[in-house]
VMD Tcl script that draws the C-alpha trace (Angstrom):
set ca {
  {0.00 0.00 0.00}
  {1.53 3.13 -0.96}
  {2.76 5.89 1.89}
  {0.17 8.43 0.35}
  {-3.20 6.16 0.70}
  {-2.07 5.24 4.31}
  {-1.91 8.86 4.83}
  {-5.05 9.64 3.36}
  {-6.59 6.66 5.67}
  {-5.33 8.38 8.73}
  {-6.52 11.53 7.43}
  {-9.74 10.50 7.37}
  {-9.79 8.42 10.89}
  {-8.53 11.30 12.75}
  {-11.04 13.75 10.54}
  {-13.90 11.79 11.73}
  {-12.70 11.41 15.57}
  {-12.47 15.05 15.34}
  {-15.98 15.77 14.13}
  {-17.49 13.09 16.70}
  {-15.16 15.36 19.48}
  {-17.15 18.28 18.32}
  {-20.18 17.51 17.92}
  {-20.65 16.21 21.76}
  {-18.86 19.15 22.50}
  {-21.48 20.81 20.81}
  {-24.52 18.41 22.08}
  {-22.54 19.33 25.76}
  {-22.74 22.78 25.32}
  {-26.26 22.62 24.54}
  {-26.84 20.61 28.01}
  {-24.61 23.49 29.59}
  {-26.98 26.57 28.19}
  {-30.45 23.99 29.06}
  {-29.24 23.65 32.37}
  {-27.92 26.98 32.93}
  {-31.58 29.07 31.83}
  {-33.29 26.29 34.01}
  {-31.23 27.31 36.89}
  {-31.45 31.77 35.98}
  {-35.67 30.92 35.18}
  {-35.76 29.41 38.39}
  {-33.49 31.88 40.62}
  {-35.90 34.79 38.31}
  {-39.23 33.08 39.81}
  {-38.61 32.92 43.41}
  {-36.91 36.71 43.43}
  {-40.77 37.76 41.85}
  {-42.63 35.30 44.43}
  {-43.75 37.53 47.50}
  {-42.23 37.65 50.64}
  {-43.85 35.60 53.41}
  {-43.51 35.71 57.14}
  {-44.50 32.20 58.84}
  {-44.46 31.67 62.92}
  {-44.47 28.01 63.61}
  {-46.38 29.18 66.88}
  {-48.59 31.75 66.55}
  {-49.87 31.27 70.23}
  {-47.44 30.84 72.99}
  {-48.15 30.01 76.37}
  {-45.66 31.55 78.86}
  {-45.16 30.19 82.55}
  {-44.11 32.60 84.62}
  {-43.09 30.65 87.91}
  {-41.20 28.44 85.81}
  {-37.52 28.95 87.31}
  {-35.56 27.34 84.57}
  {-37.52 29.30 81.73}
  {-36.56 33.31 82.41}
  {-37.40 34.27 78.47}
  {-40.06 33.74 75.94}
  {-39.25 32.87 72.41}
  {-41.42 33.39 69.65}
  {-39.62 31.52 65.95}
  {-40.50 33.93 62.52}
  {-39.12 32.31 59.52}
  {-39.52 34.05 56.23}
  {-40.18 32.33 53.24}
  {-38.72 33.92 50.05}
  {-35.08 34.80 50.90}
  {-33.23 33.94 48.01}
  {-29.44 34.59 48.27}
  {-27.16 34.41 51.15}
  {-27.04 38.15 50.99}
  {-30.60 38.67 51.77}
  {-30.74 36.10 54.92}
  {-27.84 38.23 56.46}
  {-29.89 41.16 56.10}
  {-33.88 40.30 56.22}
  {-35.06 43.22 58.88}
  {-38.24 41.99 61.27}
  {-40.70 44.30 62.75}
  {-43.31 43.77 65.53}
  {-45.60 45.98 67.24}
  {-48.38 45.36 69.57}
  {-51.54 45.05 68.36}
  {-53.74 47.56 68.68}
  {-56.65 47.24 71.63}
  {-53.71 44.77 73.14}
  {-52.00 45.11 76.48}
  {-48.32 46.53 76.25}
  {-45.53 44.22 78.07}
  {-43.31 46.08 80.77}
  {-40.28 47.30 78.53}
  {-41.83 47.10 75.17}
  {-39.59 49.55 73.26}
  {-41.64 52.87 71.88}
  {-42.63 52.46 68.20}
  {-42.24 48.73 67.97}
  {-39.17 46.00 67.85}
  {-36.79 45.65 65.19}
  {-33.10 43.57 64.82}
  {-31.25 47.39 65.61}
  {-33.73 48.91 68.52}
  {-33.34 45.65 71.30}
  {-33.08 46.30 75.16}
  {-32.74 44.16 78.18}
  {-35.89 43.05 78.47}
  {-36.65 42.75 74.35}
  {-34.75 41.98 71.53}
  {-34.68 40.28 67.77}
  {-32.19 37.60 67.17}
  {-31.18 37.21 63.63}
  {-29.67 33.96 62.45}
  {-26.94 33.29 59.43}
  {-29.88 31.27 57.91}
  {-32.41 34.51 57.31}
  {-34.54 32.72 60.63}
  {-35.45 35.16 63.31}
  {-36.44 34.79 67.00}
  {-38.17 36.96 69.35}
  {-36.74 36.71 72.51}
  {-38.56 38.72 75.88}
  {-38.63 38.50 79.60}
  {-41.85 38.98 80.37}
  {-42.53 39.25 84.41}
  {-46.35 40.61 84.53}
  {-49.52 38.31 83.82}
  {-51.09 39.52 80.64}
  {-52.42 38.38 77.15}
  {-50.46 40.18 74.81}
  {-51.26 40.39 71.13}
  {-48.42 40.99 68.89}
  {-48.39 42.07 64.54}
  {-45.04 41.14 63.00}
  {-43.68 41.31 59.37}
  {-40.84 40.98 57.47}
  {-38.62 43.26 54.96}
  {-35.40 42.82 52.66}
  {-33.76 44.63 49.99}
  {-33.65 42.16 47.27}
  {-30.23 41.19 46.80}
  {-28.98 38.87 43.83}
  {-26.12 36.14 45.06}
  {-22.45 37.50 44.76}
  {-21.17 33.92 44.39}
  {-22.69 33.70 40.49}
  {-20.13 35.23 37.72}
  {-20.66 38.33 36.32}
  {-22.13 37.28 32.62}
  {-24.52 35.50 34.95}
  {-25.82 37.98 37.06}
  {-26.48 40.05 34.09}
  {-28.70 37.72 32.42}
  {-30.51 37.03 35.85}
  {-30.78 41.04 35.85}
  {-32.70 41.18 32.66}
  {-34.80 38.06 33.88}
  {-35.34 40.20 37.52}
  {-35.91 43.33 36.54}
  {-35.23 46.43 38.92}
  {-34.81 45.12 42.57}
  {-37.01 46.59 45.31}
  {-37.41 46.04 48.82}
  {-39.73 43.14 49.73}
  {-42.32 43.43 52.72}
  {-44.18 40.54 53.90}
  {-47.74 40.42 54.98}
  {-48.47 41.30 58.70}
  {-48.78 37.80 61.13}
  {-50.46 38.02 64.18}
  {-49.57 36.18 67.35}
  {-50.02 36.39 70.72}
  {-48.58 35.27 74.26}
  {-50.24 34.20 77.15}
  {-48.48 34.72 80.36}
  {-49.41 33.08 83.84}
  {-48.49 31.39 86.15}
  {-48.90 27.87 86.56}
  {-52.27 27.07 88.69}
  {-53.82 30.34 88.12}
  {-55.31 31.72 85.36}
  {-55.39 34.89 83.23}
  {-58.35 37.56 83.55}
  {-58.38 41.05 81.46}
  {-54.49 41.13 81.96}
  {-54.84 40.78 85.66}
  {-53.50 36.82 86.94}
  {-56.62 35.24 89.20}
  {-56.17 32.25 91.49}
}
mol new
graphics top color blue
foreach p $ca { graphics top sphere $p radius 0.5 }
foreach p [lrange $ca 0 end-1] q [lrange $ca 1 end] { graphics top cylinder $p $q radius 0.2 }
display resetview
């Protein structure tokens, strides 16, 4: 066999390898961009779904002569945080409810993350959860309204030519406010009972 057809042969095996190394680069690729605008549609939908505010337990029943149990905590978890951004700055907000007795150092204007004292504060966690924590020392029922904002932040951890497609899929960002959730707390102390905000035996 002459030097020139074996040539040729090889030309043409490693001409065809080649094309079958592009074209599942190609069909690759493809995968790559499907998975990709799955991932940006899906990031896109849950920055435009509303921001919720859920409390596990709206009602929570607070013994006062319990000696081991000093604070009540009342769990708020929002539901909508997208990036880690936005769960290291969701803001809470809860004020009494109006026609509701006020607790004994309840802050003027309401509670927030930034405005806490020693008897009430908001604990914010890495995770966007936040917790209500208050030392209530007076009988009472207490009726509370919370909700939940954040500045809608995309994730810093996507590349660039990412976060500008997920941009144009957003839209402008805007801060996010939840809808208001009651709940209440019911303080007493164990064996009596709790009358118009005055504790009966």
């Amino acid at each position: 066999m002459k030097k020139s057809l074996v040539y040729f042969i090889l030309y043409l095996v490693l001409l065809t390898e080649l094309l079958v190394v592009i074209t599942e680069r190609d069909e690759a690729e493809e995968v790559q961009d499907q998975i990709r605008d799955k991932m940006l549609s899906s990031m896109a939908t849950s920055y435009k779904n509303p921001l919720l505010l859920a409390i596990p337990q709206p009602k929570t029943d607070f013994n006062l002569g319990d000696p081991e149990n000093k604070e009540v905590v009342v769990v708020m978890t929002p539901i909508g945080l997208v990036s880690d951004e936005e769960k290291k700055s969701v803001e809470f907000h809860v004020e009494v409810a109006p026609g509701s007795s006020t607790p004994a150092g309840w802050p003027s204007g309401g509670l927030d993350v930034k405005n806490g004292n020693e008897s009430f504060k908001i604990v914010r966690s890495d995770d966007g959860n936040g917790k209500l924590v208050g030392k209530i020392e007076a009988a009472g029922e207490f009726q509370f309204r919370a909700y939940c904002t954040v500045e809608r932040q995309l994730p810093s951890y996507l590349p660039e030519f990412l976060l500008e497609a997920l941009k144009e899929m957003v839209g402008e960002q805007k801060t996010a406010k939840s809808p208001v959730q009651p709940f209440s707390i019911s303080a007493k102390r164990q064996g009596g009972k709790v009358s118009k905000g005055i504790e009966v035996y």
